[in-house]
N, CA, C and O of each residue as an XYZ file, in Angstrom:
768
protein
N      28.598    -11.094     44.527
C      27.176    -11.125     44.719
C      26.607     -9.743     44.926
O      25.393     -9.542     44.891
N      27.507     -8.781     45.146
C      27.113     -7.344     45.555
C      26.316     -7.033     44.338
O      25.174     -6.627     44.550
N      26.841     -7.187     42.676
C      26.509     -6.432     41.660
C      25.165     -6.919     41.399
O      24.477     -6.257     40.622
N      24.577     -8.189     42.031
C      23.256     -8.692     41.551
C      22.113     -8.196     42.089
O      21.099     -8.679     41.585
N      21.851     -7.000     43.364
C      20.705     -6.065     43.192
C      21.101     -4.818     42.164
O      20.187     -4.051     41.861
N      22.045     -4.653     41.775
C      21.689     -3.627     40.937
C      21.714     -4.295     39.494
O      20.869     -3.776     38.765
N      22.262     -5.046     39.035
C      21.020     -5.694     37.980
C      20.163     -5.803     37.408
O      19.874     -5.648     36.221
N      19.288     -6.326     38.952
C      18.068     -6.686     38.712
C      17.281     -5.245     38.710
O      16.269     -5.076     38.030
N      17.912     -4.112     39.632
C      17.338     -2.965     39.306
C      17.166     -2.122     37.910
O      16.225     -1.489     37.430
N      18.568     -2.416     37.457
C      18.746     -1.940     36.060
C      17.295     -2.395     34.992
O      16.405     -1.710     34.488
N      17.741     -4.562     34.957
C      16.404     -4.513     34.088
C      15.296     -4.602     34.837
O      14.453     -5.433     34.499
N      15.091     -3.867     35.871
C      13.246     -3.291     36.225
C      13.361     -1.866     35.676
O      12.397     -1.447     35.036
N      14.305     -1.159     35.830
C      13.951      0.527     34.839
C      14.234      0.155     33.480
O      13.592      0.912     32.753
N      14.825     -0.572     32.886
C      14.687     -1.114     31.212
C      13.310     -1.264     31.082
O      12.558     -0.405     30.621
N      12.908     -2.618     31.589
C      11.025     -3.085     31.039
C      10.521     -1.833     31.623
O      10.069     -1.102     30.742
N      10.433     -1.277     32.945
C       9.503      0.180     32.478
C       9.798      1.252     31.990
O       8.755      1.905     32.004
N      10.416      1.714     31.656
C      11.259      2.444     30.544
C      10.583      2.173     28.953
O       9.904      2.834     28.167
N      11.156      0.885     28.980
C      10.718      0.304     27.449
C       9.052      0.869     27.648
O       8.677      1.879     27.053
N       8.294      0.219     28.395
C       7.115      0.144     28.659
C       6.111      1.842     28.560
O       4.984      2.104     28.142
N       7.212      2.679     29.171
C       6.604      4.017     29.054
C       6.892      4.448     27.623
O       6.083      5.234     27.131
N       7.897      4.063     26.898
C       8.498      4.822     26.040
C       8.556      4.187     24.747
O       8.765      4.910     23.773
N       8.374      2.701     24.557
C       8.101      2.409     23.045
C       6.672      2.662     22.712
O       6.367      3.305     21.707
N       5.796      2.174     23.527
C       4.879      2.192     22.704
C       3.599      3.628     23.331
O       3.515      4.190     24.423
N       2.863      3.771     22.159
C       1.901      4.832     22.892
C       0.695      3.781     23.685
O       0.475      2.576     23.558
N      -0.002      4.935     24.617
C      -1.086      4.098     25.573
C      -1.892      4.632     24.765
O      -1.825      5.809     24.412
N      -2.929      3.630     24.308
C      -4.255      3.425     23.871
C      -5.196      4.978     24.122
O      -5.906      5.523     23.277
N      -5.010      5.308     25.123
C      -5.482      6.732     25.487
C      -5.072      8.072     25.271
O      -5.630      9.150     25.478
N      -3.600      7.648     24.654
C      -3.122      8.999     24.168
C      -3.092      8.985     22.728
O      -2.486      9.912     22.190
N      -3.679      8.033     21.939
C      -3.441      7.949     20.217
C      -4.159      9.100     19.774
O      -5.109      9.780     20.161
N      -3.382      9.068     18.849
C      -4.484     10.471     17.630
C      -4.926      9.494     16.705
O      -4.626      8.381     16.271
N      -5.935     10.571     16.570
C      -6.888      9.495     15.249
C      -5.859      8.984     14.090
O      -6.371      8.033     13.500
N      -4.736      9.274     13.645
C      -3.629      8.979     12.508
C      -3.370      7.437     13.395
O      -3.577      6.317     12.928
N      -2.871      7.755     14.766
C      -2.041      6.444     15.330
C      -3.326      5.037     15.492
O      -3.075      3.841     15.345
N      -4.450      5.542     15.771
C      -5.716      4.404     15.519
C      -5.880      4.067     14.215
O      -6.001      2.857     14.022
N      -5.930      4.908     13.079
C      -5.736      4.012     11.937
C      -4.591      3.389     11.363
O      -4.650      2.847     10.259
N      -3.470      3.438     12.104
C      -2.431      3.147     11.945
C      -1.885      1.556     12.790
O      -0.990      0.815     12.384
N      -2.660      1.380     13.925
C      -3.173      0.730     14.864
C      -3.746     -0.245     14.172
O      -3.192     -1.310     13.901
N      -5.149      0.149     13.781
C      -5.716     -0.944     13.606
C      -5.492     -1.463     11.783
O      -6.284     -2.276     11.306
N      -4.558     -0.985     11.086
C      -4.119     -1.601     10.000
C      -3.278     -2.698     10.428
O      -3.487     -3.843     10.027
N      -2.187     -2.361     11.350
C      -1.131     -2.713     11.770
C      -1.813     -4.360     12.068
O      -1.324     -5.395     11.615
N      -3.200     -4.260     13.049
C      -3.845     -5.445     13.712
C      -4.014     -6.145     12.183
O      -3.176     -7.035     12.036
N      -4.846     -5.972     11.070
C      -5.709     -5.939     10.006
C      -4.534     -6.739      9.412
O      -4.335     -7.933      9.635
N      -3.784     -5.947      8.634
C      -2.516     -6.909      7.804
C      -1.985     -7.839      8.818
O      -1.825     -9.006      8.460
N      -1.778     -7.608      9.657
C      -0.962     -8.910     10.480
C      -1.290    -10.220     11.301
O      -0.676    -11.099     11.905
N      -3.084     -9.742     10.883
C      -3.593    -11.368     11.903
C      -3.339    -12.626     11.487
O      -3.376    -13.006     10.317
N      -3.104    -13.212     12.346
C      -2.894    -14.780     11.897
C      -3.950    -15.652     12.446
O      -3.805    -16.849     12.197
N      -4.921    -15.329     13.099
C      -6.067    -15.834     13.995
C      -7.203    -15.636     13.695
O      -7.053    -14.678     12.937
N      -8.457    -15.867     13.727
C      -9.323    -15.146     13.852
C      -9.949    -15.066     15.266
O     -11.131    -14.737     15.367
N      -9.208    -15.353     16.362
C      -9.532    -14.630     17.811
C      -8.892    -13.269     17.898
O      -9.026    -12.629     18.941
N      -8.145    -12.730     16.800
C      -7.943    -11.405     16.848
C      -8.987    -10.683     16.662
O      -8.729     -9.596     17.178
N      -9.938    -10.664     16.255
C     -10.783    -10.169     15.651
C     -11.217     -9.239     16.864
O     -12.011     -8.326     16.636
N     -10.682     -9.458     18.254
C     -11.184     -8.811     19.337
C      -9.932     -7.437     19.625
O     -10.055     -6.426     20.316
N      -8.841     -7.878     18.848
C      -7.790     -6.610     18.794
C      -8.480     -5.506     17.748
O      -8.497     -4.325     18.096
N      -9.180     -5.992     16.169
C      -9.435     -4.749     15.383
C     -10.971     -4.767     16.433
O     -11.729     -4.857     15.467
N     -11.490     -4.756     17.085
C     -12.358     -4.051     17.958
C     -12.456     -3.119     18.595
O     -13.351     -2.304     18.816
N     -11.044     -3.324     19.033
C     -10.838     -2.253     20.184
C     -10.516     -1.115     19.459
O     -10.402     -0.124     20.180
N     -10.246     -0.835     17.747
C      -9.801      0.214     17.584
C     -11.617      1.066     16.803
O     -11.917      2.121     16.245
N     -12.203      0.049     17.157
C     -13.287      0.389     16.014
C     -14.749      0.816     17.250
O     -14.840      0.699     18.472
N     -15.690      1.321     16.200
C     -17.519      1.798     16.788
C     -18.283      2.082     15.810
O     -17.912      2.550     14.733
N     -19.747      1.730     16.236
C     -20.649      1.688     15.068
C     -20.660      0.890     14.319
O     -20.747     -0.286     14.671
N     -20.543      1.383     12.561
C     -21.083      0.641     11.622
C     -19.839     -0.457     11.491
O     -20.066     -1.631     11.198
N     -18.664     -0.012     11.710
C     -17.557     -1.152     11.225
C     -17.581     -1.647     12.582
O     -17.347     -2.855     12.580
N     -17.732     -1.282     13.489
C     -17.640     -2.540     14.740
C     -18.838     -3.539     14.534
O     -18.655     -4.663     15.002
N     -19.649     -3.377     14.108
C     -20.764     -4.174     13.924
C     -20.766     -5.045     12.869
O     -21.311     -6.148     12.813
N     -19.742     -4.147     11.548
C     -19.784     -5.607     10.825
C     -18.388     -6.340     11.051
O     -18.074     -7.239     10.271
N     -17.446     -5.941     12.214
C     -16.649     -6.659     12.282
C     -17.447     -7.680     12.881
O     -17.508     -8.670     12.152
N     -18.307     -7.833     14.333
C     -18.697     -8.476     14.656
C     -19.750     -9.662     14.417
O     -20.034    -10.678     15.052
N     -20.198     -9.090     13.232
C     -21.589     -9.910     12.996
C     -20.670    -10.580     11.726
O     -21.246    -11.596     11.337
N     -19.758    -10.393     11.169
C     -19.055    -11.391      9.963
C     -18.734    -12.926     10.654
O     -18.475    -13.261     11.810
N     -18.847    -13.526      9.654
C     -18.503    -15.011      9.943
C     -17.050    -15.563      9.970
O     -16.159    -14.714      9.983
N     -16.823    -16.401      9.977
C     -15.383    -16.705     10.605
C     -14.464    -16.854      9.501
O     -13.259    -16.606      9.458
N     -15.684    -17.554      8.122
C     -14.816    -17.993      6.767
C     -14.530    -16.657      6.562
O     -13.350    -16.556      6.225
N     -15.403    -14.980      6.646
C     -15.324    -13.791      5.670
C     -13.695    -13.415      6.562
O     -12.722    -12.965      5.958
N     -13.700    -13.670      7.846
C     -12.523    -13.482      8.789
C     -11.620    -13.583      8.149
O     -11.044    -12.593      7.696
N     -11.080    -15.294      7.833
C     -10.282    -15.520      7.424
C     -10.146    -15.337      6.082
O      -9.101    -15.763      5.590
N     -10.760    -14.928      5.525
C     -10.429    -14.102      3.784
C     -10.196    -13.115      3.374
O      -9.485    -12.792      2.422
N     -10.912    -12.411      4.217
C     -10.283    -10.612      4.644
C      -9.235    -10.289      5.468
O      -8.716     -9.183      5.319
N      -8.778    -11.121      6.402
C      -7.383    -10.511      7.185
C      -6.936    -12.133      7.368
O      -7.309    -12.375      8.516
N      -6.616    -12.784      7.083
C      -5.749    -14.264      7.318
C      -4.913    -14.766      6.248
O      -3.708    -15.006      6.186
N      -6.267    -14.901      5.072
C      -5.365    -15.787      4.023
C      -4.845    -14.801      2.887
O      -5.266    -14.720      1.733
N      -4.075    -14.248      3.345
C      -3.278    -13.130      2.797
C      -3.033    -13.393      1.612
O      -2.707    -14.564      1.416
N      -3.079    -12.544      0.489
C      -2.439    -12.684     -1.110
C      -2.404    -11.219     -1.749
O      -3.046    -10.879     -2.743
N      -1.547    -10.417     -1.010
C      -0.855     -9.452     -0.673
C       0.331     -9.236     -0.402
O       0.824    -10.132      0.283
N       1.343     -7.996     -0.783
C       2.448     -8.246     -0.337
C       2.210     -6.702     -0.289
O       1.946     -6.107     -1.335
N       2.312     -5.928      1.105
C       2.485     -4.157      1.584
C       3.678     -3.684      0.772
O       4.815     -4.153      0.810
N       3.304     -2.846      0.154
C       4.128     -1.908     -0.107
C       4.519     -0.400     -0.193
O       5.236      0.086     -1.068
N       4.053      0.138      0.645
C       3.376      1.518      1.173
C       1.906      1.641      1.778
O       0.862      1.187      1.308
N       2.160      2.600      3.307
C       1.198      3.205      4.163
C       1.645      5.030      4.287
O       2.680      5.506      4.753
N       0.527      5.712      3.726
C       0.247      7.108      4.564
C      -0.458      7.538      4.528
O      -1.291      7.266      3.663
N      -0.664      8.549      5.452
C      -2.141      9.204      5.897
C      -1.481     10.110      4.710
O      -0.341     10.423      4.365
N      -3.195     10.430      4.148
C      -2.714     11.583      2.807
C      -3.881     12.885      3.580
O      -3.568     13.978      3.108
N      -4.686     12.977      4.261
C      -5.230     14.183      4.809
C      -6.109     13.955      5.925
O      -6.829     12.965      6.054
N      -6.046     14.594      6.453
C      -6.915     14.772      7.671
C      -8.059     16.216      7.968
O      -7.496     17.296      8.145
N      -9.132     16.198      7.999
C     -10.498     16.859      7.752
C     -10.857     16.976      9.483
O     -11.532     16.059      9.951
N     -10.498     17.868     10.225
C     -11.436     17.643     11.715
C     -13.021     18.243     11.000
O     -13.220     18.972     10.028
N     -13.660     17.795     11.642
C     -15.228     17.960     11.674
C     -15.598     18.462     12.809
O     -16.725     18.881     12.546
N     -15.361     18.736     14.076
C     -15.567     18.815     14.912
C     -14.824     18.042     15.667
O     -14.466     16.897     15.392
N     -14.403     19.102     17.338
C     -13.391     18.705     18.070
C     -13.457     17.262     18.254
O     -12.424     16.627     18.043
N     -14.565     16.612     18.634
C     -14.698     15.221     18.687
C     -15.130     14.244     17.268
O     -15.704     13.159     17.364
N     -14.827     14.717     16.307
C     -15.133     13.598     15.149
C     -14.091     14.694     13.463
O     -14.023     15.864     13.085
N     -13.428     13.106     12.948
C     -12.398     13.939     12.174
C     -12.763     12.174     11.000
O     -13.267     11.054     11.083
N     -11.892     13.308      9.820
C     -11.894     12.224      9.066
C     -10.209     11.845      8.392
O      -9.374     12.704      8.112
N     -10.089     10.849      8.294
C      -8.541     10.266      7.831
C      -8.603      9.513      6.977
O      -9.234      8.456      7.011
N      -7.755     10.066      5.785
C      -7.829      9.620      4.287
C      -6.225      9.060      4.483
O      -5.248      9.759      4.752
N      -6.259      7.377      4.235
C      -4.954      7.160      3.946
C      -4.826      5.934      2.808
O      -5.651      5.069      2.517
N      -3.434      6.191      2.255
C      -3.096      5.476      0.770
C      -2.376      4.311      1.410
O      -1.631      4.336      2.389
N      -2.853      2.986      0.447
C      -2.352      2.011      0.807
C      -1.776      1.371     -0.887
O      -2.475      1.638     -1.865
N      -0.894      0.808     -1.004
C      -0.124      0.316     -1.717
C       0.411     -1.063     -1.954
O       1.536     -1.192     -1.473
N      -0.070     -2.168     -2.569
C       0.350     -3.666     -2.630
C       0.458     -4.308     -3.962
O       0.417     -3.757     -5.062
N       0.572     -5.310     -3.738
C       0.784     -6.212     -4.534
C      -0.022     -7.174     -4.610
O       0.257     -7.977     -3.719
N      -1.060     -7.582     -5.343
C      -2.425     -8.250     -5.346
C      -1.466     -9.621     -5.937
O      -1.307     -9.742     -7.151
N      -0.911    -10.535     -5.050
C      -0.511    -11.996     -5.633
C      -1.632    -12.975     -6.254
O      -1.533    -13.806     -7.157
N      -2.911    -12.529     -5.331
C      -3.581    -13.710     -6.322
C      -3.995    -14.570     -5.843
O      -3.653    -14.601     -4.661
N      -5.002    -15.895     -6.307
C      -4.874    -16.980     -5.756
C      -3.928    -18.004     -5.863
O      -3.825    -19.023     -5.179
N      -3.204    -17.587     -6.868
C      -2.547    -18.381     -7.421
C      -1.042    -18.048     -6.685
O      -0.101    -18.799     -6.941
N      -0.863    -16.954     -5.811
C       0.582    -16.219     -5.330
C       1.526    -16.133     -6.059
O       2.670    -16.443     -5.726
N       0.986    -15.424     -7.867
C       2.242    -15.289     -8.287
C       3.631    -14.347     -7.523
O       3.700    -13.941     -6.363
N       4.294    -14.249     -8.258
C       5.372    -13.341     -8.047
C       4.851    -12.076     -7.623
O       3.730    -11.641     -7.888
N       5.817    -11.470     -6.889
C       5.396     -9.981     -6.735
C       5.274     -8.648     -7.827
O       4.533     -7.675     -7.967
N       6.737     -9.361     -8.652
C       7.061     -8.389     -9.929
C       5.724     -9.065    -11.115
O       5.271     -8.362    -12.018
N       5.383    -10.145    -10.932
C       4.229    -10.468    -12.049
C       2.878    -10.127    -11.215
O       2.084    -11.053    -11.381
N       2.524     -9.454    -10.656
C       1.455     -9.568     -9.902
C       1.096     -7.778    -10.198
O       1.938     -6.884    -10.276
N      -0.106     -7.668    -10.297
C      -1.019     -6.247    -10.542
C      -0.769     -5.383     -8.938
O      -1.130     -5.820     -7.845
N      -0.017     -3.994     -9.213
C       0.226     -3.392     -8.126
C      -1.285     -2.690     -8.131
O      -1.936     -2.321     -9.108
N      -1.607     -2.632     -6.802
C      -3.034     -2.426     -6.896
C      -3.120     -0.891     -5.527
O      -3.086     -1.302     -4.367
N      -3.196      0.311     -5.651
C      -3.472      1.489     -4.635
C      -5.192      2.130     -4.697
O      -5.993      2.596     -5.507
N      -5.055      1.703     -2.938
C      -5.899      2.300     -2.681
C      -6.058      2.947     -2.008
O      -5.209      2.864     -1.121
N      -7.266      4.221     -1.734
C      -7.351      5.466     -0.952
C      -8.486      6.050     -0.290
O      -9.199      6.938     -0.757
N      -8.619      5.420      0.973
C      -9.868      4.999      1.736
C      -9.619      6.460      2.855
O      -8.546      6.862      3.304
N     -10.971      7.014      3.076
C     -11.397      7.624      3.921
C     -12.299      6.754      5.100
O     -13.021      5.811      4.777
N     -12.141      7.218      6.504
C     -12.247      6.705      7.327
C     -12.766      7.403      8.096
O     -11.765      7.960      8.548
N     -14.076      8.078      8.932
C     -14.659      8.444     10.067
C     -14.202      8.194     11.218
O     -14.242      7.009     11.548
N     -13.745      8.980     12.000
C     -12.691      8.640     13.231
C     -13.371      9.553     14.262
O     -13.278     10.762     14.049
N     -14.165      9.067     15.550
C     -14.849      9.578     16.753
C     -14.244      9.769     18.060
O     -13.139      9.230     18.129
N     -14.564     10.281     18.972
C     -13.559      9.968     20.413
C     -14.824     10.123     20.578
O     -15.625     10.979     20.203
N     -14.982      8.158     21.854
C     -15.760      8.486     22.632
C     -15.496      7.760     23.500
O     -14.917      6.688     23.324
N     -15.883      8.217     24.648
C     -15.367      7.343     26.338
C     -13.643      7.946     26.286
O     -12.715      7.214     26.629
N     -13.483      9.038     25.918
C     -12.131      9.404     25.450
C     -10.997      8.625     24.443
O      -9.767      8.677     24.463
N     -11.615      8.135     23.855
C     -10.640      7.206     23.130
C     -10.952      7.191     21.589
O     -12.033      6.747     21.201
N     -10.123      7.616     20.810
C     -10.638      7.986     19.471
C     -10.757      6.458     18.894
O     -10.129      5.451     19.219
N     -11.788      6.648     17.922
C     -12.433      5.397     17.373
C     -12.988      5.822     15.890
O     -13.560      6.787     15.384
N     -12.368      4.229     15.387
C     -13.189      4.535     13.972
C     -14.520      4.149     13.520
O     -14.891      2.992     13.715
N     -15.095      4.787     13.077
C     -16.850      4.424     13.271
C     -17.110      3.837     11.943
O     -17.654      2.733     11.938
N     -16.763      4.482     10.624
C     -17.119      3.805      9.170
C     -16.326      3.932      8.459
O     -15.274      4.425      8.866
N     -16.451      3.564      7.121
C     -15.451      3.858      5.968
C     -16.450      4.781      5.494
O     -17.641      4.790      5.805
N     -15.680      5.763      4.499
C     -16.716      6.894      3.747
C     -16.241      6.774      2.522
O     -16.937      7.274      1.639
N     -15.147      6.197      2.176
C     -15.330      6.184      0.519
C     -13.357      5.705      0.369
O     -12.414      5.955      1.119
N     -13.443      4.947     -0.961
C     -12.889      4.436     -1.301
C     -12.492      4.336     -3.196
O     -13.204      3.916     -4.109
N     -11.086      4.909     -3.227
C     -10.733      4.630     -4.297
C      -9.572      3.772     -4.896
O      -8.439      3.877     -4.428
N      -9.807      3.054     -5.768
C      -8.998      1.984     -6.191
C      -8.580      2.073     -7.604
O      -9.330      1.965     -8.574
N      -7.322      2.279     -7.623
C      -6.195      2.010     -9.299
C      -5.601      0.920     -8.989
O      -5.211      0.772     -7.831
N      -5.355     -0.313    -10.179
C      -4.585     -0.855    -10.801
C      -3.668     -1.005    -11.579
O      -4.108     -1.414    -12.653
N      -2.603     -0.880    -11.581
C      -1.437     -0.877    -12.466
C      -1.247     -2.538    -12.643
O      -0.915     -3.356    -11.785
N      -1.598     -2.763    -14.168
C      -1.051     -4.438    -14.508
C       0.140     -4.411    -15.172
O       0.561     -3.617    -16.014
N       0.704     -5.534    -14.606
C       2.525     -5.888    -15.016
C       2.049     -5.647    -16.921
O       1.012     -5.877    -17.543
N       2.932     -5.281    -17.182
C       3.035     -5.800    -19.043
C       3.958     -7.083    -19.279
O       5.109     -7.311    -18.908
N       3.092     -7.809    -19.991
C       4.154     -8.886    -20.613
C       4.936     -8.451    -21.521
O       4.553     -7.504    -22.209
N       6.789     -9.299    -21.839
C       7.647     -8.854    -21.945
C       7.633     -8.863    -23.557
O       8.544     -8.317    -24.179
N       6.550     -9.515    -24.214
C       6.044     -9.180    -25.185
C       5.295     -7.876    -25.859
O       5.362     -7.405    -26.994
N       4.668     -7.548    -24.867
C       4.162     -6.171    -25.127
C       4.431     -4.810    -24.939
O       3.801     -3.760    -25.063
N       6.265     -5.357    -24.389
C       6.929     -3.717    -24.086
C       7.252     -3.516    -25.094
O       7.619     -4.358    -25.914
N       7.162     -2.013    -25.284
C       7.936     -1.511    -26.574
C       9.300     -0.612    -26.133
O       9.279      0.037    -25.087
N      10.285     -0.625    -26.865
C      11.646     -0.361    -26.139
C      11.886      0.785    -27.410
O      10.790      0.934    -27.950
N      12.449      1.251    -27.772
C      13.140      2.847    -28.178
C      14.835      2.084    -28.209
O      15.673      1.652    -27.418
N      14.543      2.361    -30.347
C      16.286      1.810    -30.683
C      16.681      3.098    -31.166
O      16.004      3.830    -31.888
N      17.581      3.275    -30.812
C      17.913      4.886    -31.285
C      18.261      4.455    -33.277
O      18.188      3.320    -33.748
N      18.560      5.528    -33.939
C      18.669      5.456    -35.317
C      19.825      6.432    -35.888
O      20.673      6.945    -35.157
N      19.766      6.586    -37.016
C      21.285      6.891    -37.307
C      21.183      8.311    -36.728
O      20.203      8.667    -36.073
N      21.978      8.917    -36.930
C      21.707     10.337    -36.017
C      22.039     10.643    -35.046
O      22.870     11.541    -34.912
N      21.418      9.902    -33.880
C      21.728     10.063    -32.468
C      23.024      9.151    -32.084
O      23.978      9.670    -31.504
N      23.017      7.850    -32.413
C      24.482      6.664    -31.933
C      25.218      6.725    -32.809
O      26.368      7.159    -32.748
N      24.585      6.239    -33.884
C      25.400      5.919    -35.152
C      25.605      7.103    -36.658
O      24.607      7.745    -36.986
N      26.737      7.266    -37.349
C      26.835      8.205    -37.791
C      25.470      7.654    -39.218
O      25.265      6.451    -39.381
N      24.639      8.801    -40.156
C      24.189      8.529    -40.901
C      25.029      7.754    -42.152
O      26.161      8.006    -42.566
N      24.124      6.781    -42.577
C      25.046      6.300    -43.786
C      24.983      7.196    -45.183
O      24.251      8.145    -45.464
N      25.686      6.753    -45.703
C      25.860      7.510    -47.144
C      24.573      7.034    -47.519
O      23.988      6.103    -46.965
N      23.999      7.951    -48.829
C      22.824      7.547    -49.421
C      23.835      6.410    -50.664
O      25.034      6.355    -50.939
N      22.890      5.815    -51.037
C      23.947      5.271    -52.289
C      23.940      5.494    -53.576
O      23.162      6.378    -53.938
N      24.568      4.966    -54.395
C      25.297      5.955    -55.552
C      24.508      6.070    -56.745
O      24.490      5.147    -57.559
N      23.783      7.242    -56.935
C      23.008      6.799    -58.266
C      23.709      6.389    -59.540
O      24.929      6.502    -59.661
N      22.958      5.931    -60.450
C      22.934      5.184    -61.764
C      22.943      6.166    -62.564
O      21.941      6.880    -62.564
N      24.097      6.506    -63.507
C      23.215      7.318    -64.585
C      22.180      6.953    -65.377
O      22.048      5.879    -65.964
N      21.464      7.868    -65.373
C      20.185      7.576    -66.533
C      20.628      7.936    -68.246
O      21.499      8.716    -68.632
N      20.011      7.363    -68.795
C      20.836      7.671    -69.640
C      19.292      7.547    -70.735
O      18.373      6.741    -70.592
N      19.445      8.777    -71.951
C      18.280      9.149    -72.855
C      18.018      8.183    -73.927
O      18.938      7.607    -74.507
N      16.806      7.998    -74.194
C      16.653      6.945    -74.867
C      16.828      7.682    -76.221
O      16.342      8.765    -76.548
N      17.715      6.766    -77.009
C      18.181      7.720    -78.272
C      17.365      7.876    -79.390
O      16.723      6.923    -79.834
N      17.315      9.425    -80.085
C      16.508      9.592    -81.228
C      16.209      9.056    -82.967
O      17.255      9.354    -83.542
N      15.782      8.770    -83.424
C      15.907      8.037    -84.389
C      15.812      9.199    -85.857
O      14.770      9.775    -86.170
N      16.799      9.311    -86.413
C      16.629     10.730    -87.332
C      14.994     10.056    -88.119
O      14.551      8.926    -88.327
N      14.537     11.369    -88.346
C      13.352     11.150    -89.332
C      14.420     10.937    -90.653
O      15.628     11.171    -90.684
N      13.425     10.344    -91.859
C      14.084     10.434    -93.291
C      13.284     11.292    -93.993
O      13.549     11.564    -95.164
């Protein structure tokens, strides 16, 4: 029975340990870890009472239309997923001033569809959104989107690939040409 206060001591410095050290506090994020934050909330809701987690990372114009959206736009924009992630990074960062910066990051998926095709049949779709990022009340916040660009890459059907057969030359040795014919003169007829 001796070993069971230190135990219990052990997992109380584990959970605060864990607690100091996995995750960052809300107050120490950089504007990268808030948009990183609130994607993280964004792709992964399953609720729409989350809608009070992408809040906390947001101010202004996008907190306002998070808030004033309706419950169906909720669940069509972050719920009923037809997406599959396939790359996140911040591609630049712009400070504007010590308190307001901007963060451009690339996102990368797989547009399944309504239909949820396949991932490999489905249009890989990247996009590259700039984001207005504020600290205020000390806590950096994203205030708007500033611009947005979007490419599509569509699957090709397996009909419309064209493939490269190599020809004589490169694999195979050239063939002989084949054998001409003699020609032969059409014969003269003596005059008389």
């Amino acid at each position: 029975m001796r070993w069971f206060p230190m135990r219990l001591m052990f997992v109380a410095l584990m959970i605060t340990g864990c607690t100091n050290m996995c995750g960052v506090k809300r107050a120490a994020m950089t504007p990268e870890q808030v948009v990183e934050g609130y994607l993280n909330v964004a792709l992964n809701m399953k609720d729409v009472s989350e809608r009070d987690k992408l809040m906390e990372y947001t101010t202004g114009t996008l907190r306002h239309a998070i808030e004033s959206a309706s419950v169906d736009t909720i669940k069509t924009a972050y719920i009923d997923r037809r997406y599959q992630i396939l790359n996140y990074s911040v591609v630049e960062r712009k400070d504007r001033t010590p308190r307001e910066t901007e963060i451009t990051f690339q996102l990368t998926y797989n547009d399944l569809g309504v239909e949820n095709t396949a991932p490999q049949d489905s249009p890989k779709v990247t996009t590259e959104n700039t984001v207005s990022v504020i600290k205020a009340n000390g806590l950096w916040m994203i205030r708007d989107v500033l611009g947005n660009k979007t490419s599509i890459d569509f699957p090709v059907s397996a009909e419309s690939r064209i493939s490269a057969r190599p020809g004589p030359g490169i694999d195979e040795p050239t063939p002989p040409p084949p054998p001409e014919e003699p020609t032969q003169e059409p014969a003269q007829e003596a005059a008389p």
